[in-house]
C-alpha positions, 0 to 999 in steps of 0.5 A, spaced: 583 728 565 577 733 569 579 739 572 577 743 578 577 749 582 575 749 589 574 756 593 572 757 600 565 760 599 564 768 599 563 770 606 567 764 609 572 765 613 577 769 609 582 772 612 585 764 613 583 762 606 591 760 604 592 755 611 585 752 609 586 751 602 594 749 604 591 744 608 586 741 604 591 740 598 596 737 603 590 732 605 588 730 597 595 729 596 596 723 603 589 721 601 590 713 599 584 713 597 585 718 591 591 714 589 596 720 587 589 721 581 589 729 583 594 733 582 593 740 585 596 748 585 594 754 590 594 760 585 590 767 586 584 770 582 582 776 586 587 782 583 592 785 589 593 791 591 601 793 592 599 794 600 596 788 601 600 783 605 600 777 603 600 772 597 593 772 595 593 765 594 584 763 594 584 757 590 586 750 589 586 747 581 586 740 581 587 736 575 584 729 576 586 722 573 580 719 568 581 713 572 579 717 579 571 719 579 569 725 580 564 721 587 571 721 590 574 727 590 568 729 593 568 724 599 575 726 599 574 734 600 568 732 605 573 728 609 577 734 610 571 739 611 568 733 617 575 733 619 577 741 621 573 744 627 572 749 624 572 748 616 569 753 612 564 752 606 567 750 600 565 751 592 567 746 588 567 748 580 568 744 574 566 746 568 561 751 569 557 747 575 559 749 581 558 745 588 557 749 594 558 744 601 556 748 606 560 748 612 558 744 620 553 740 616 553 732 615 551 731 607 547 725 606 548 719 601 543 723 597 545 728 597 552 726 595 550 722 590 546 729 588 553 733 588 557 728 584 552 727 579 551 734 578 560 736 577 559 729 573 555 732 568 561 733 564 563 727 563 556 724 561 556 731 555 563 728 553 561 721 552 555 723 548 555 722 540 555 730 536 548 730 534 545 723 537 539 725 540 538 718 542 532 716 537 533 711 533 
């Protein structure tokens, strides 16, 4: 299992975060590519104060299947950004690598592959023998 946060990025759009990320947890969930691998939360991770309105929400925790690869859940979450009007940029944090996607901006195949390596990164650290540097 591999798990990761998606936030919008500082600055974007953040007086809609809660809608924005609503929405994409309800287009992960119908997406059939992603074959019900992700399950996924709101929660808040800014404290509130008690005059705040609101529920706070800022975050979506996902949890993905180890049969789901990590390229497409990125896809996925790129879908989605293509598919708004006005999508914000997104950070999408697994471990300690974050991903930032920009907002209004067509990502390449490179630049894909890039992305997925990047939060895929983990997986290759987990797979790897404690102590085998690779020499023989």
């Amino acid at each position: 299992m591999a798990e990761y946060d998606v936030r919008l990025a500082p600055g974007s759009q953040e007086d809609g975060a809660e809608e924005h990320l609503r929405s994409l947890l309800s287009w992960l969930r119908e997406d059939e590519n992603l074959d019900r691998a992700v399950h996924g939360s709101l929660s808040g991770t800014a404290a509130r104060s008690t005059q705040d309105m609101g529920t706070g929400l800022d975050l979506v925790a996902l949890v993905a299947g180890s049969a789901l690869s990590t390229g497409s859940l990125v896809f996925s979450v790129l879908q989605w950004q293509a598919a708004r009007r006005r999508a914000p940029a997104l950070v999408v944090r697994r471990g300690s690598v974050e991903v930032h996607l920009p907002a209004g901006r067509t990502v390449d195949a490179e630049e894909l592959r890039r992305l997925v390596s990047m939060l895929g990164e983990d997986d290759r650290q987990s797979q790897e023998p404690a102590g085998d540097d690779g020499t023989s």
